[in-house]
C-alpha positions in Angstrom: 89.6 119.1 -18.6 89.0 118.6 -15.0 85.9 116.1 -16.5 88.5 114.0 -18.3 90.6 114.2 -14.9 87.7 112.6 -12.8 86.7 110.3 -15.9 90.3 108.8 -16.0 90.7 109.1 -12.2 87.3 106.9 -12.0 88.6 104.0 -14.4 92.0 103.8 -13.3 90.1 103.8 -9.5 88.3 101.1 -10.9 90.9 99.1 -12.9 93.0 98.6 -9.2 89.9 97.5 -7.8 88.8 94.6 -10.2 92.9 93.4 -10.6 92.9 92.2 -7.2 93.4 88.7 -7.2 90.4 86.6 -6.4 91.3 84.1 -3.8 90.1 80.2 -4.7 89.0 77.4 -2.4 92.4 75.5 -1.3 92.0 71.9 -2.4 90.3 69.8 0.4 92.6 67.4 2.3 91.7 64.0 2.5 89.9 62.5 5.8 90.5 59.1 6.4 87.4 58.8 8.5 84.7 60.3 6.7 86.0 59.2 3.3 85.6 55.5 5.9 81.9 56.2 6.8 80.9 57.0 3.4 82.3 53.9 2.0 80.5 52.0 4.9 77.4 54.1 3.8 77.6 53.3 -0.2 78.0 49.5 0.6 75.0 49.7 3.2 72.9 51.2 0.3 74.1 49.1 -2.0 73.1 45.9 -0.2 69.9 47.4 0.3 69.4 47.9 -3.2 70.6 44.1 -3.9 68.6 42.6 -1.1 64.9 44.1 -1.5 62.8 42.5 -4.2 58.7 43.1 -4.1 58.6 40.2 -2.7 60.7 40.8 0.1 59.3 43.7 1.1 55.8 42.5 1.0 56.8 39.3 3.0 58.5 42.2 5.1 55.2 44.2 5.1 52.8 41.0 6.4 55.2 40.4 9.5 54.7 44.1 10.6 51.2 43.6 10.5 51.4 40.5 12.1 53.2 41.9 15.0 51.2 45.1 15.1 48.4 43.0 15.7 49.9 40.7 18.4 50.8 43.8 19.9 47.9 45.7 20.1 46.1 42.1 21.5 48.6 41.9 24.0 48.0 45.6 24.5 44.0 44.7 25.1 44.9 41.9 27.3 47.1 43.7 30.0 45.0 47.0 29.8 41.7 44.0 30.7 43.3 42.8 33.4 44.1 46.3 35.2 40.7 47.3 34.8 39.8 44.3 36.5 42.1 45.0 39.3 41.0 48.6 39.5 37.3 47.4 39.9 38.8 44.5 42.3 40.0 47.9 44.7 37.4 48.5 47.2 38.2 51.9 49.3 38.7 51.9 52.5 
């Protein structure tokens, strides 16, 4: 008897737990802002997407090089002309 007493003490135990009421995610407001910088962001993306063609990004692809390579010139020139300066330093 006392078995049937713990058995039923158990499930009724158990039934109270699992009735409890789950609580759900309250519906999110709106934010005028970020629903703002997401539109900005989707009509970026989308112009992206419109604008670059193969084409455009190899054109795109040729000028980087072309100014990589200016650059490290110019890089070659100026670092030249302080080594000639440094050898130009006598001590004193």
């Amino acid at each position: 008897m006392a078995k049937f007493a713990v058995i039923f003490l158990l499930f009724a135990l158990f039934a109270i737990a699992m009735s409890g009421r789950i609580a759900r995610e309250e519906p999110k407001e709106s934010n005028p802002a970020l629903d703002t910088l997401n539109k900005i962001f989707e009509d970026i993306q989308k112009a992206i997407k419109e604008h670059t063609t193969p084409e455009k990004l190899e054109e795109m692809k040729n000028k980087i090089n072309d100014i990589g390579k200016n650059f490290v010139e110019s890089l070659k020139t100026g670092s030249e002309a302080v080594n000639k300066e440094i050898q130009n330093i006598t001590p004193k």
